[in-house]
C-alpha positions as CSV (number, residue, x, y, z in Angstrom):
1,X,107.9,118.5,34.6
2,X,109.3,119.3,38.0
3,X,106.9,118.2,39.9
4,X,106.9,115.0,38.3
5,X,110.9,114.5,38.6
6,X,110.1,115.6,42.7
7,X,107.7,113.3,43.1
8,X,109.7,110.1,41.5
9,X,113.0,111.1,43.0
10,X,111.8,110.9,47.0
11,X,110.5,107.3,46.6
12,X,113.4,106.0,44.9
13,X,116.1,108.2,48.0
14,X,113.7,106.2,50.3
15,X,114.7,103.1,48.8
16,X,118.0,103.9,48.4
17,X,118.2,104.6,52.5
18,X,116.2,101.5,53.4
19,X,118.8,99.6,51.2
20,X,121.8,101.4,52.8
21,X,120.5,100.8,56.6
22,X,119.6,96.9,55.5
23,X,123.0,95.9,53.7
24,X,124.4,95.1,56.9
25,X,122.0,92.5,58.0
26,X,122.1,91.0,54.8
27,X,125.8,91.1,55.3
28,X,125.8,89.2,58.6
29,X,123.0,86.8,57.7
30,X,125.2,85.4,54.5
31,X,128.1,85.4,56.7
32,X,126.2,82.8,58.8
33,X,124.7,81.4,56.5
34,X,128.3,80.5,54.6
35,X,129.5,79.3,58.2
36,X,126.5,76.8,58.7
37,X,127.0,75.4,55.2
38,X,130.3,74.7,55.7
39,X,130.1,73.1,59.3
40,X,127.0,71.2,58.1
41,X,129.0,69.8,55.3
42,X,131.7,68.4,57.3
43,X,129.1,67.6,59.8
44,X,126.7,65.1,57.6
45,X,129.5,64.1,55.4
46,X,129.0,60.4,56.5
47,X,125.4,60.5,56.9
48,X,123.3,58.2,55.0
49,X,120.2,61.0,54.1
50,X,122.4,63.8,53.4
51,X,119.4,66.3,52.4
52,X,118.1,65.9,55.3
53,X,121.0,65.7,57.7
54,X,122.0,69.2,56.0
55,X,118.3,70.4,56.4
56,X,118.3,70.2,60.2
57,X,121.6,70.7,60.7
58,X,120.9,74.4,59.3
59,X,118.4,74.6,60.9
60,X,120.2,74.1,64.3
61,X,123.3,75.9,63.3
62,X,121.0,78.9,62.0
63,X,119.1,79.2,66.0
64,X,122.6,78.3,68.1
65,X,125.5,79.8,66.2
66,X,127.3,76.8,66.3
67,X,127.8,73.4,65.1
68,X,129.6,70.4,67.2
69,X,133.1,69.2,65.6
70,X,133.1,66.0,63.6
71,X,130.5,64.0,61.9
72,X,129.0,62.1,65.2
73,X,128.8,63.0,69.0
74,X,130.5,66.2,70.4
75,X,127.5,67.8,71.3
76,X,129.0,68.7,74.2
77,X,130.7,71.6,72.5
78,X,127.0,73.5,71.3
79,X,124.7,72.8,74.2
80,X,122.1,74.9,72.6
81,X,122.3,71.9,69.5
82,X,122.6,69.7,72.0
83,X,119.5,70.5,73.6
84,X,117.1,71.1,70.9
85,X,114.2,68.3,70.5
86,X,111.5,67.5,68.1
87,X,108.2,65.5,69.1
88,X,106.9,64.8,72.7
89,X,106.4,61.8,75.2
90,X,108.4,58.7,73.8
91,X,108.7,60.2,70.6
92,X,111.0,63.1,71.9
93,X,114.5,62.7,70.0
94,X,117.5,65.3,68.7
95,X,116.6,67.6,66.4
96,X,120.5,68.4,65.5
97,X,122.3,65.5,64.0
């Protein structure tokens, strides 16, 4: 019975561990995560496809950290946002609303 109890206890200490050494980045990435939400929200308020406004607004916010003030322009303030593109040629637009 020992051996059995020996054997089941390491695997679950290893799990514990990998969950102790991990809690952090899954504190950080909900941290960000609540900060893009909000900042998206105030962000697409006024746009006409929300879901989609909030999509790649996340998406941005999620890569730069940061999300311009207001619901329109001030992309001055997040150059990274700013700068992001989709498509190529004549087809190349903002990806960040």
């Amino acid at each position: 019975m020992k051996l059995f109890s020996a054997r089941l206890s390491f695997p679950l200490l290893l799990l514990l561990l990998v969950g102790l050494l991990l809690a952090p980045y899954f504190q950080q990435m909900a941290s960000a995560s609540a900060f893009c939400d909000g900042k998206c929200e105030v962000r697409c308020s006024k746009a006409g496809v929300q879901d989609r406004c909030l999509k790649y607004c996340g998406i941005c916010c999620a890569e730069c950290n940061c999300v311009p003030s207001g619901t329109y322009g001030n992309k001055d303030e997040c150059p990274c946002y700013r700068d992001m593109y989709t498509g190529e040629g004549k087809r190349r637009r903002s990806k960040c609303p």
